[in-house]
C-alpha angles and dihedrals in degrees: 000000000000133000103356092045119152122273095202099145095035114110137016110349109245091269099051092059115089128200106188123067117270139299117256130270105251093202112097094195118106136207105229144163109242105216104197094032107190090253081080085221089126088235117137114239134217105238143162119248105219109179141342128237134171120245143193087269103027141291115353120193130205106228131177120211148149118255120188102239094184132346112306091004127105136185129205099234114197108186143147108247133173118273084244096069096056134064133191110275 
């Protein structure tokens, strides 16, 4: 066969192939925004969301981020803060 041969053996071996969508992510740290950084700029940050807890008034999550302390420094802030301060990344 020329030209049109088969291409059986080409490709992902059988199973390799998945047909389901894909396995979780084990990793329970997020990539968010932090609305209300401790810099007080009003600027949303990029942080790490590092675990979830319930609180008195609703969810709380651990972040990590960076906050701007004076000009041209910058601080690493780990705090809990309300759900409602931090969006998916």
């Amino acid at each position: 066969m020329a030209g049109g041969m088969n291409q059986r053996g080409r490709g992902l071996p059988l199973s390799e192939r998945t047909t389901g969508p894909p396995a979780p992510d084990p990793c329970p740290m997020r990539h968010c925004w932090v609305a209300d950084a401790a810099d007080g700029q009003g600027v949303k940050r990029p942080g790490l969301l590092v675990e979830w807890r319930p609180a008195a008034t609703g969810w709380e999550g651990r972040v990590v981020y960076a906050a701007q302390v004076r000009p041209g420094g910058w601080l690493t802030v780990e705090e809990w803060l309300p759900a409602a301060l931090l969006t998916p990344l």
